[in-house]
Backbone as a ProteinNet text record, in pm:
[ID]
protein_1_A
[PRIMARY]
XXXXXXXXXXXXXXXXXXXXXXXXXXXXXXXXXXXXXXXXXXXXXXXXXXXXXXXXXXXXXXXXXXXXXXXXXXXXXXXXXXXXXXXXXXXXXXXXXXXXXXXXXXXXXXXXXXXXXXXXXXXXXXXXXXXXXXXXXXXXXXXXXXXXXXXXXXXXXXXXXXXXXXXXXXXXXXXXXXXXXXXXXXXXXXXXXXXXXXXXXXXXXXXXXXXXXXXXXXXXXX
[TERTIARY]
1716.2	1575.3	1552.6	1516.6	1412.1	1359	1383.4	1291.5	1187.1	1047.8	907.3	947.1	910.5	916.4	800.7	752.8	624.3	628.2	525.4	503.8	332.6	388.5	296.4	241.5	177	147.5	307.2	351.9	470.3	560.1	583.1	721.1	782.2	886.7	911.4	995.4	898.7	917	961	969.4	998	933.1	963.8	930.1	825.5	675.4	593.7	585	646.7	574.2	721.6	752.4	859.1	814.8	749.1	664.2	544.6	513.7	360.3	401.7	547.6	580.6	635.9	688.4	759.5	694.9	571.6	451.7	363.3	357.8	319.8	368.1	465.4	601.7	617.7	595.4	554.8	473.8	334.4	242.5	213.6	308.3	275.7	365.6	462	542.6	500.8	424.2	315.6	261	170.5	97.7	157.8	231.4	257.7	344	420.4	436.1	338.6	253.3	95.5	57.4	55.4	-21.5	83.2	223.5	315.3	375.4	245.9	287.1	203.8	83	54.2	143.7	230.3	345.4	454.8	497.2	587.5	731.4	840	921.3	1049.1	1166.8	1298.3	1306	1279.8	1307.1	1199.8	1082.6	962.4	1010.4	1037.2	1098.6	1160	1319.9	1362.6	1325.5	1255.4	1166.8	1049.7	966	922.8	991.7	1081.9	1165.9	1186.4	1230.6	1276.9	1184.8	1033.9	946.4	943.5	939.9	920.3	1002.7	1147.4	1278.2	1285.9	1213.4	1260.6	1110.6	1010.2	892.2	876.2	982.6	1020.3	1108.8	1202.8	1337.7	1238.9	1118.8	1028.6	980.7	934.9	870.2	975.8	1066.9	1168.4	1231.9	1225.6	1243.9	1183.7	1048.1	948	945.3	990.4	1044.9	1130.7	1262	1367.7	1388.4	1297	1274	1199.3	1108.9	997.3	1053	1135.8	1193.3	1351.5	1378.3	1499.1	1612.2	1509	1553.7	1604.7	1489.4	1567.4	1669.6	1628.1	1731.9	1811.3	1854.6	1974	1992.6	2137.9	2114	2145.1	2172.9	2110.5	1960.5	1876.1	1733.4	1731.9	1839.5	1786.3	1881.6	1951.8	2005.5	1935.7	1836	1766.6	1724	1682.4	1607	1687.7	1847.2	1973.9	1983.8	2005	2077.9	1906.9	1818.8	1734.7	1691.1	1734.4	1772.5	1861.9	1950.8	2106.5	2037.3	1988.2	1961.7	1849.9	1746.6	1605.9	1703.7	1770.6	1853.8	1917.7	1997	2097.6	1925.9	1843	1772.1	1699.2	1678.4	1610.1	1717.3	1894.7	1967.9	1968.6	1940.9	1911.1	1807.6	1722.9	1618.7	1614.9	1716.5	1684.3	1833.3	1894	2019.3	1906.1	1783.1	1751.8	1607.1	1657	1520.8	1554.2	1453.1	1510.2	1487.9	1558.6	1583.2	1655.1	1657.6	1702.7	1846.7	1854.4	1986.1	2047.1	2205.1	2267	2417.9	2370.3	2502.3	2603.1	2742	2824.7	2839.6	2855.2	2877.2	2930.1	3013.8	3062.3	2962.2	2883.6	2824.3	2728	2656.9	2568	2708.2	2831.1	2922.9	2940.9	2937.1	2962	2834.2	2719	2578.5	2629	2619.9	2671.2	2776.9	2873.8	2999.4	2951.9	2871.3	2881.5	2776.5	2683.3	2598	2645.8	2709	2762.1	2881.9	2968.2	3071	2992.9	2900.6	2825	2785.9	2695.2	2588.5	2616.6	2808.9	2896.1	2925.3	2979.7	3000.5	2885.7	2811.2	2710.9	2675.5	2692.3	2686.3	2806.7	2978.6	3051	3062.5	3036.7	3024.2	2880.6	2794.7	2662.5	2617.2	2624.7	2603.5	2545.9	2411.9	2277.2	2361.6	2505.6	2519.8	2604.8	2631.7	2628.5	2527.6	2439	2323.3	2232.3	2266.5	2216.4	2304.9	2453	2484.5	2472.1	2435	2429.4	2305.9	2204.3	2049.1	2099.6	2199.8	2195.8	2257	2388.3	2423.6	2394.3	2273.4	2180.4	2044	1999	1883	1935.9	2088.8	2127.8	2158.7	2235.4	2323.9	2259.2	2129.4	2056.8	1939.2	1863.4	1736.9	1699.8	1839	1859.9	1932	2046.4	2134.1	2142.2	2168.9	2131.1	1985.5	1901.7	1772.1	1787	1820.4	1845.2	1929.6	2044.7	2086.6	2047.4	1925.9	1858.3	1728.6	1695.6	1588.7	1651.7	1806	1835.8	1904.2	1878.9	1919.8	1809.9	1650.6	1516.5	1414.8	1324.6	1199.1	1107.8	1194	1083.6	1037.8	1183.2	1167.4	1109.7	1052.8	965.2	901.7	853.1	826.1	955	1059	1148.1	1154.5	1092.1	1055.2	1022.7	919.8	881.4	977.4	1137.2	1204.9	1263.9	1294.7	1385.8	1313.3	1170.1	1098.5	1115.6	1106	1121.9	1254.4	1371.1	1496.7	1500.2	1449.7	1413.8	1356.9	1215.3	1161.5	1258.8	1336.5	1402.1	1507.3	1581.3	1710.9	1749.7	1627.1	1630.7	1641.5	1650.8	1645	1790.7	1907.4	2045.1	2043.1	1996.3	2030.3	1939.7	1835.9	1756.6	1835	1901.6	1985.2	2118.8	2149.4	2320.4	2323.4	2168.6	2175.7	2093.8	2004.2	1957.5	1830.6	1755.3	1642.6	1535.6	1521.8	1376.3	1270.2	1174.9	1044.3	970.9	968	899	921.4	902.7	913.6	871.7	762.7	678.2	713	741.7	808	938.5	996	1175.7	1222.5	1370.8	1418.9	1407.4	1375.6	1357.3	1219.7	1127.6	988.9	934.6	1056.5	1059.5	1076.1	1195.7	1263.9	1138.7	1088.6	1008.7	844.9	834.4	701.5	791.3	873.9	965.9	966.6	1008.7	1050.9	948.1	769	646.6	653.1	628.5	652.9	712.6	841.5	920.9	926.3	854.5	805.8	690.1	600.6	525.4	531.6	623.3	673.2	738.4	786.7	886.7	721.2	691.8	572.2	476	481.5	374.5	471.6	588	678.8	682.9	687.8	698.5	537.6	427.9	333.3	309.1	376.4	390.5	457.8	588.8	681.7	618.2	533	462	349	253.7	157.3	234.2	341.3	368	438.4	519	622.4	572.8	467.2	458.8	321.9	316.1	172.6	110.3	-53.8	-25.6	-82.1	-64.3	-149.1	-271.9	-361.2	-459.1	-377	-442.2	-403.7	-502.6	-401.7	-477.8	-447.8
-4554.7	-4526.2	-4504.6	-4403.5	-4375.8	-4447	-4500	-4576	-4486.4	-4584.4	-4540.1	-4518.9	-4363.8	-4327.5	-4290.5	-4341.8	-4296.5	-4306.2	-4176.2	-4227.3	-4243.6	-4328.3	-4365.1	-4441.2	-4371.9	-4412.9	-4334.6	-4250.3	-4130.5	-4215.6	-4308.6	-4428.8	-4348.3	-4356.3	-4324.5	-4444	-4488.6	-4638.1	-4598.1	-4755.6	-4741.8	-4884.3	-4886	-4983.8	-5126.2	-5032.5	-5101.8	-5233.7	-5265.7	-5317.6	-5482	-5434.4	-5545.4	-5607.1	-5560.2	-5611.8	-5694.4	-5628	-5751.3	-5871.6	-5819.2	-5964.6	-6059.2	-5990.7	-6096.7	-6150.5	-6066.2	-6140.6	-6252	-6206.8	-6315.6	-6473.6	-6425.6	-6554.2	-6629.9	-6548.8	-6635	-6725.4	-6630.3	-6750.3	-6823.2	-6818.2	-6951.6	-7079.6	-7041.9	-7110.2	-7181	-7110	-7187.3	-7292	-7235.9	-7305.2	-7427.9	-7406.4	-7574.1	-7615.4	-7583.4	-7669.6	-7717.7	-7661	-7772.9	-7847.8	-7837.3	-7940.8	-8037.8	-8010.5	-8141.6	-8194.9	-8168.7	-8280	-8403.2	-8413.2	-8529.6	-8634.2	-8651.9	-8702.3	-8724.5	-8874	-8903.9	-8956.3	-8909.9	-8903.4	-8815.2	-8882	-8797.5	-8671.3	-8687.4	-8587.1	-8487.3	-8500.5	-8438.6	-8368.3	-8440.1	-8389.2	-8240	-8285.8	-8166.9	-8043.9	-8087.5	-7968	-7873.5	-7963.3	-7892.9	-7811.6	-7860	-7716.6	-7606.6	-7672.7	-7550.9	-7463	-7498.6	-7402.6	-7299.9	-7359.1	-7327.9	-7262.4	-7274.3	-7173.3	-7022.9	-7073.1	-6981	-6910.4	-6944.2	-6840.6	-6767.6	-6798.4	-6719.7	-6619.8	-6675.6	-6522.7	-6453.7	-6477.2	-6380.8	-6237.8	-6337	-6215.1	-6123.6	-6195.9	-6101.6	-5995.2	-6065.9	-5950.8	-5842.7	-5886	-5750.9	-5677.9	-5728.2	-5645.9	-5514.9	-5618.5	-5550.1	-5421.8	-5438.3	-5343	-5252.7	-5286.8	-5173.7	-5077	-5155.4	-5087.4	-5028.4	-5032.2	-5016.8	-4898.8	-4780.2	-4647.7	-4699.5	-4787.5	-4756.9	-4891.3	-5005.4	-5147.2	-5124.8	-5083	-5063	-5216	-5211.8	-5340.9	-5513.8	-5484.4	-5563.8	-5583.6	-5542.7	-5550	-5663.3	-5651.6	-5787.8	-5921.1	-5927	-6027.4	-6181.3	-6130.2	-6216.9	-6304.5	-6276.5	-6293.5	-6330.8	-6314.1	-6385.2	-6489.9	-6486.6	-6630.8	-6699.8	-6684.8	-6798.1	-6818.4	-6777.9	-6770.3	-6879.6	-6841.5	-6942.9	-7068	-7108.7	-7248.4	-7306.7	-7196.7	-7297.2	-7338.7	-7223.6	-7336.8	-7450.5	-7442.7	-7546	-7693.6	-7656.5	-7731.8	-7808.7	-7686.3	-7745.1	-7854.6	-7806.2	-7899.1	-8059.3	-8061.1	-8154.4	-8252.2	-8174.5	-8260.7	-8331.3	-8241.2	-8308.5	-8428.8	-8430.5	-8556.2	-8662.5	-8631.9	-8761.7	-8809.3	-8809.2	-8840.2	-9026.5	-9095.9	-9249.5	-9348.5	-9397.4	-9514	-9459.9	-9325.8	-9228.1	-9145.8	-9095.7	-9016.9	-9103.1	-9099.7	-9170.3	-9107.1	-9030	-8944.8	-8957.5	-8909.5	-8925.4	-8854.5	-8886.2	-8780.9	-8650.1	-8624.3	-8514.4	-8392	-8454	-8365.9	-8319.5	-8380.1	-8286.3	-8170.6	-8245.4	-8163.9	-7989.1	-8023	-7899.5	-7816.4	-7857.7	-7814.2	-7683.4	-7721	-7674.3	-7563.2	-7582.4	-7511.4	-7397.4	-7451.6	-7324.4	-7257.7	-7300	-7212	-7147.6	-7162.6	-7079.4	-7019.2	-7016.5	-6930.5	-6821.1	-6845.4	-6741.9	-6607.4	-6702.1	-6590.7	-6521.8	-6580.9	-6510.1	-6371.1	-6429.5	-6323.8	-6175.6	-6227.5	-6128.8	-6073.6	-6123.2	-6009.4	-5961	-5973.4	-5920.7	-5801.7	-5785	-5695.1	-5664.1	-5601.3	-5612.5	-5599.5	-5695.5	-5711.8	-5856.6	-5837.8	-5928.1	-5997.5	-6003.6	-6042.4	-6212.6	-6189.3	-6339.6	-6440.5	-6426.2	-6442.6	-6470.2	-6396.2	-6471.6	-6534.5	-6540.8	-6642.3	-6783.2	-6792.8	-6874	-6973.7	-6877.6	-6935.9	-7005.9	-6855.6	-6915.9	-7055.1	-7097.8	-7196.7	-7316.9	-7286.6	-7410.5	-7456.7	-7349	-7377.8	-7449.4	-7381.5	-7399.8	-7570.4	-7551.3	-7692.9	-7819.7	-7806.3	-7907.6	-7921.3	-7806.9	-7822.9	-7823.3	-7791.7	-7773.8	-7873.4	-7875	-7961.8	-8111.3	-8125.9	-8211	-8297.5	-8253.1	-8297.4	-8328	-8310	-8292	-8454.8	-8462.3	-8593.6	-8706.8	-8692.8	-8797.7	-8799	-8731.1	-8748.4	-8833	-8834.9	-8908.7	-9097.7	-9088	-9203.2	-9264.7	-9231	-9299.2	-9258.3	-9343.5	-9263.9	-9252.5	-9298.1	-9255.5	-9110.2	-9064.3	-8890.6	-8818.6	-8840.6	-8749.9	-8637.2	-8596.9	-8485.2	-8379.8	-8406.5	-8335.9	-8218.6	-8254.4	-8146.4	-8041.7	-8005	-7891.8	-7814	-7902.3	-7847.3	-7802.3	-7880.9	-7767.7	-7605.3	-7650.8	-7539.7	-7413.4	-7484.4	-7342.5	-7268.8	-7353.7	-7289.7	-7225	-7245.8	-7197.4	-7012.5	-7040.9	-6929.5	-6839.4	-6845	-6809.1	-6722.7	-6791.3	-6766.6	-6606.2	-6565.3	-6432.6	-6315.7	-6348.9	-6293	-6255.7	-6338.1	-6281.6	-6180.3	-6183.2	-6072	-5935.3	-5920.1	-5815.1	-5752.7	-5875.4	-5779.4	-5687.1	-5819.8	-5757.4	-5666.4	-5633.7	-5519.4	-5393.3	-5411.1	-5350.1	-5308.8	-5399.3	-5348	-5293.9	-5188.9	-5121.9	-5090.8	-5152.2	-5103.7	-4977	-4996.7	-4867.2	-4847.7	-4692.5	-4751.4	-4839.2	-4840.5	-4943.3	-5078.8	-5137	-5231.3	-5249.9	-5223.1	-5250.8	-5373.8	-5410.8	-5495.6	-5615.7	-5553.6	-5639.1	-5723.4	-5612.3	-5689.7	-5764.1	-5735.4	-5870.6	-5969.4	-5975.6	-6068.2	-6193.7	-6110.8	-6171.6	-6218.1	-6156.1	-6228	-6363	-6368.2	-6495.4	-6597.4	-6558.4	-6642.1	-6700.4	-6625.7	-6675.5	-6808.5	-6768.6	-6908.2	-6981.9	-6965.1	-7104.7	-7161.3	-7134.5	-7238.7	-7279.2	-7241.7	-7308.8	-7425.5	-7397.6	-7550.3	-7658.4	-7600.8	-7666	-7787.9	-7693.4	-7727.5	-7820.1	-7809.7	-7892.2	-8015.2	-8009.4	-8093.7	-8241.1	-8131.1	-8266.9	-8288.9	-8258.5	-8337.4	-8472.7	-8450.6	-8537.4	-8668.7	-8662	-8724.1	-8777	-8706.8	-8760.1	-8820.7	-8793.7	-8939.6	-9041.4	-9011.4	-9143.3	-9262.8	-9186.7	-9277.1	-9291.6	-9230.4	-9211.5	-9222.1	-9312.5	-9347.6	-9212.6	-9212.7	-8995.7	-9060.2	-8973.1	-8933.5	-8830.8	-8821.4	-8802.5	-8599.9	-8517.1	-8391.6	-8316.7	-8248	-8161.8	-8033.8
-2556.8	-2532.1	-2382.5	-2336.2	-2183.3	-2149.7	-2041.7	-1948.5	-1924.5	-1882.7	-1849.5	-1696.4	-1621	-1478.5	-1473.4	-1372.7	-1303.8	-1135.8	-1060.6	-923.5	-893.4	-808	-760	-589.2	-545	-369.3	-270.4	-366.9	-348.2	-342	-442.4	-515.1	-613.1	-647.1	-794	-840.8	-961.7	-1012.4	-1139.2	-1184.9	-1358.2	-1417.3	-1557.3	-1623.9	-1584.2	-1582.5	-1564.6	-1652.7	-1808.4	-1866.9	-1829.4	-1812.1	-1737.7	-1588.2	-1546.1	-1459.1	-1485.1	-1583.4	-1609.7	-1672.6	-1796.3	-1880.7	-1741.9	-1663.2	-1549.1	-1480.5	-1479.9	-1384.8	-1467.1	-1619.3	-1692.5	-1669.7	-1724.5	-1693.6	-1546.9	-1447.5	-1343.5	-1331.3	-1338.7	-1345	-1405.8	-1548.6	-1609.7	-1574.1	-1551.2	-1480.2	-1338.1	-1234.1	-1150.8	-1165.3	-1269.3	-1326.7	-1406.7	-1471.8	-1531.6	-1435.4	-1334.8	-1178	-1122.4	-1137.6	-1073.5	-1158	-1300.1	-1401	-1375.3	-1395.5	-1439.5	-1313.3	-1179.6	-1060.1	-1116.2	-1177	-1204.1	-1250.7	-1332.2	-1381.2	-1251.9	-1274.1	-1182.3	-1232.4	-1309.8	-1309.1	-1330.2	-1331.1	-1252.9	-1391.7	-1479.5	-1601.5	-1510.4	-1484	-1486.9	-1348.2	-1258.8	-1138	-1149.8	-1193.7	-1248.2	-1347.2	-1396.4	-1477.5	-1405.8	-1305.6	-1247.6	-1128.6	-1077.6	-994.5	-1081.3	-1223	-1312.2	-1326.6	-1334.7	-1326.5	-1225.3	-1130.5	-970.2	-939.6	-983.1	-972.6	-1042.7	-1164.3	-1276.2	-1255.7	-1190.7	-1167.7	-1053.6	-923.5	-835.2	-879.8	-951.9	-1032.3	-1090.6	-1147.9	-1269.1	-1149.9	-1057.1	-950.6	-925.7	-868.6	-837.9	-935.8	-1090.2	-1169.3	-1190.5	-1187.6	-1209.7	-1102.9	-974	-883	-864	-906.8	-915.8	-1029.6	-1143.5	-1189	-1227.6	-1130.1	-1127.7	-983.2	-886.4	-795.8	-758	-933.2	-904	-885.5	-838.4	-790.3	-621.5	-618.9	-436.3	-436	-489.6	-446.5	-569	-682.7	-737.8	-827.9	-861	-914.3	-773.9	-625	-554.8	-543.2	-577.1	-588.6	-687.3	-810.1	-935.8	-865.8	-775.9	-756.1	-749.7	-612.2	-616.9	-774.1	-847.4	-966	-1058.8	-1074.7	-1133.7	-1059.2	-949.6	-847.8	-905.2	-892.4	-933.1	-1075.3	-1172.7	-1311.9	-1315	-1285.9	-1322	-1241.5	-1105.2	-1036.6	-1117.2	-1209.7	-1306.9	-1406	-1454.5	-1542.4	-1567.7	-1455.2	-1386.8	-1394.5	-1314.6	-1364.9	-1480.3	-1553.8	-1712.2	-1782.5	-1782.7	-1801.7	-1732.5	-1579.2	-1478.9	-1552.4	-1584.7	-1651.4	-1762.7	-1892.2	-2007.7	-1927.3	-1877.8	-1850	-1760.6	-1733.3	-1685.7	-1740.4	-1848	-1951.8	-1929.7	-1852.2	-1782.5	-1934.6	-1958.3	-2064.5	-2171.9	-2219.7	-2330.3	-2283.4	-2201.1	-2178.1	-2093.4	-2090.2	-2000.7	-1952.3	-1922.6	-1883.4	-1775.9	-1817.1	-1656.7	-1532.4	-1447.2	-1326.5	-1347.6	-1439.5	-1456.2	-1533.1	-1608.6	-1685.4	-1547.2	-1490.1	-1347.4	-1302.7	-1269.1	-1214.9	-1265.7	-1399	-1530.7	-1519.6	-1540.4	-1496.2	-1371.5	-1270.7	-1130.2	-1110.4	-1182.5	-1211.1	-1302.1	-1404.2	-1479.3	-1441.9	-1335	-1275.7	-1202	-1105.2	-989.8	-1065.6	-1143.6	-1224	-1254.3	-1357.1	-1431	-1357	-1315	-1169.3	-1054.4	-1014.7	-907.1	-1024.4	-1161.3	-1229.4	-1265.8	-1257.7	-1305.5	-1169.8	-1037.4	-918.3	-890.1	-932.2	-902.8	-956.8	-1087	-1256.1	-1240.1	-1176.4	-1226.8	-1376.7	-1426	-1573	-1574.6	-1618.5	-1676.5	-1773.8	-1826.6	-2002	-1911.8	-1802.1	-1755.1	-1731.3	-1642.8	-1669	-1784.2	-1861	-1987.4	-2075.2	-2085	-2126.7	-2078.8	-1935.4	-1886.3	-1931.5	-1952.3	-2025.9	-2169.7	-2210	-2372.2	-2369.1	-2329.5	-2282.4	-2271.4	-2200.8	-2105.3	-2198.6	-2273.1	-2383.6	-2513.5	-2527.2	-2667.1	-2688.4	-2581.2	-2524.6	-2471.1	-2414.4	-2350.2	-2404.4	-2444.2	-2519.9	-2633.5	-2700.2	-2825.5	-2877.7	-2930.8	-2960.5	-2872.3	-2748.6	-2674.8	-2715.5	-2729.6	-2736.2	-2898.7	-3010.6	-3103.2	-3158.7	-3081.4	-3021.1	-2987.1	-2879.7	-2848.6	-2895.1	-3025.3	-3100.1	-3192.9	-3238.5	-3312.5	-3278.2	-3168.4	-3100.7	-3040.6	-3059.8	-3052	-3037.5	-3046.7	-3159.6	-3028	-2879.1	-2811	-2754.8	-2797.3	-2728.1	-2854.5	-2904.2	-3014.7	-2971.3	-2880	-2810.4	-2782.1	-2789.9	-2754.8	-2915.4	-3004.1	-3118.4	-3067	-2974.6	-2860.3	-2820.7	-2744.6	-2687.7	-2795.3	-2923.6	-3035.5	-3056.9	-3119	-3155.2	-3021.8	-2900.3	-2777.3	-2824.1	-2843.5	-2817.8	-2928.7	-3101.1	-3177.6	-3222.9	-3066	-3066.4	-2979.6	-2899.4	-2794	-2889.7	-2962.7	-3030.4	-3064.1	-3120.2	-3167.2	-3052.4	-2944.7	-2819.8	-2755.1	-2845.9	-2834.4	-2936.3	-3080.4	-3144.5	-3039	-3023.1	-3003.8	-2864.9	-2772.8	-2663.2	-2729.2	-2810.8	-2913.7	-2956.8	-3041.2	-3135.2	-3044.4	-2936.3	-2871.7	-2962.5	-2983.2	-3062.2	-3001.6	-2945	-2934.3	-3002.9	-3014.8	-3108.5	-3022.5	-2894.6	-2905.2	-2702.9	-2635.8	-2516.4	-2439.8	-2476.7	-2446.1	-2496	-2553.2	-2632.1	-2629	-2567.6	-2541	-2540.2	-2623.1	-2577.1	-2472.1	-2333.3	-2253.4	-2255	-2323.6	-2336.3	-2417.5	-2540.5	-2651.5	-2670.2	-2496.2	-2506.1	-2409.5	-2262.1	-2234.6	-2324.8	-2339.5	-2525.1	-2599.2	-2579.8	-2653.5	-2577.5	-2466.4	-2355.4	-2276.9	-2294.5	-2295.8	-2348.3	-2466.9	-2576.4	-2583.4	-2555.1	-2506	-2408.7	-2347.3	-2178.2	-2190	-2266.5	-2297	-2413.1	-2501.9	-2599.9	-2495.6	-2368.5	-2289.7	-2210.8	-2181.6	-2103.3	-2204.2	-2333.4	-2437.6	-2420.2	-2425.2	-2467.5	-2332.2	-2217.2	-2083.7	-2062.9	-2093.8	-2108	-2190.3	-2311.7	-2420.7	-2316.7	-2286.1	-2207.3	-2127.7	-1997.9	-1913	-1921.3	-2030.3	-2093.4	-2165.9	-2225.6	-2258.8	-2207.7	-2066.4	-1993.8	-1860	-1809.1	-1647.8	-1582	-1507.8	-1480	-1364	-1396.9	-1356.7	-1236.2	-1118.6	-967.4	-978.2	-920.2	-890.8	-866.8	-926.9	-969.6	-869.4	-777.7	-680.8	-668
[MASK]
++++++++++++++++++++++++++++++++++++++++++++++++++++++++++++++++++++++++++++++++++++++++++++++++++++++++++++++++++++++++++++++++++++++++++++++++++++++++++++++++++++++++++++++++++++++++++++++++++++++++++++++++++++++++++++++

């Protein structure tokens, strides 16, 4: 399928609609970095960088490809290298869920490793399919199954249902790259994938509210 080209202010751009989902995704990601400072602990900690990480890569994506006649695929770098570090975070977070997870040094170690493996790979090869294994990985493995785990080892992480249902909504987002499903130009692959990936940051985001009224005494929200 054709990419959408248009100029404009004598640019010649592309794929506007990857820009707005990325810009979507930013600011929601902002935004629940400011709601979930009220909440004061180490799970919550790490989750909110993950926001904060993974809503700076969003800008940069809608960047990189709305501009990617002139910056090429160094234009998306930016927006991978901070992809792979929110991740590296969202994992950070579900390992320090305090009284419930209890993990060893090594598993942060593995976190780390397979971030920087991945994401060197996907700028040596310019190929996005590291990069997103790296997500798949990190959602499947930590927010999924992981969480899945310590729903079954106590009844206090009950909120972590959120994090299944995100990785849930997410899932279908490897077939639609695999099979390359386009509904329409306007509707591409990539924009299906971000409409998914809406929704699962926001279950992520329903989910550490739950966490943070029930374990964490809140601060005064500014």
């Amino acid at each position: 399928m054709e990419l959408i080209e248009f100029d404009f202010l004598g640019l010649h751009l592309q794929e506007p609609m990857a820009l707005l989902f990325n810009w979507i995704i930013a600011s929601f990601c902002f935004y629940a970095f400011n709601r979930l400072g009220k909440f004061k602990n180490e799970a919550n900690f790490y989750w909110r960088l993950f926001y904060l990480t993974f809503g700076i890569s969003t800008v940069f994506g809608g960047l990189g490809h709305l501009f990617f006649q002139y910056a090429g695929f160094p234009g998306k770098y930016p927006c991978w290298i901070m992809g792979c570090i929110a991740n590296a975070f969202a994992a950070m977070g579900m390992l320090h869920l305090t009284g419930v997870s209890r993990p060893k040094k090594i598993a942060f170690q593995v976190i780390w490793i397979k971030c920087v493996v991945l994401c060197c790979a996907s700028i040596l090869t310019n190929k996005f399919i590291f990069v997103a294994l790296d997500a798949i990985v990190t959602y499947i493995g930590y927010t999924g199954v992981y969480a899945y785990i310590l729903m079954k080892r106590s009844e206090k992480v009950a909120f972590l249902k959120n994090m299944i249902i995100a990785v849930l909504i997410l899932t279908p987002s490897a077939f639609i790259f695999g099979f390359k499903i386009n509904i329409h130009q306007w509707l591409n692959k990539d924009d299906l994938s971000h409409i998914l990936m809406i929704v699962t940051i926001y279950y992520f985001y329903r989910g550490l509210k739950e966490w943070g009224k029930q374990n964490a005494p809140q601060v005064e929200h500014v």
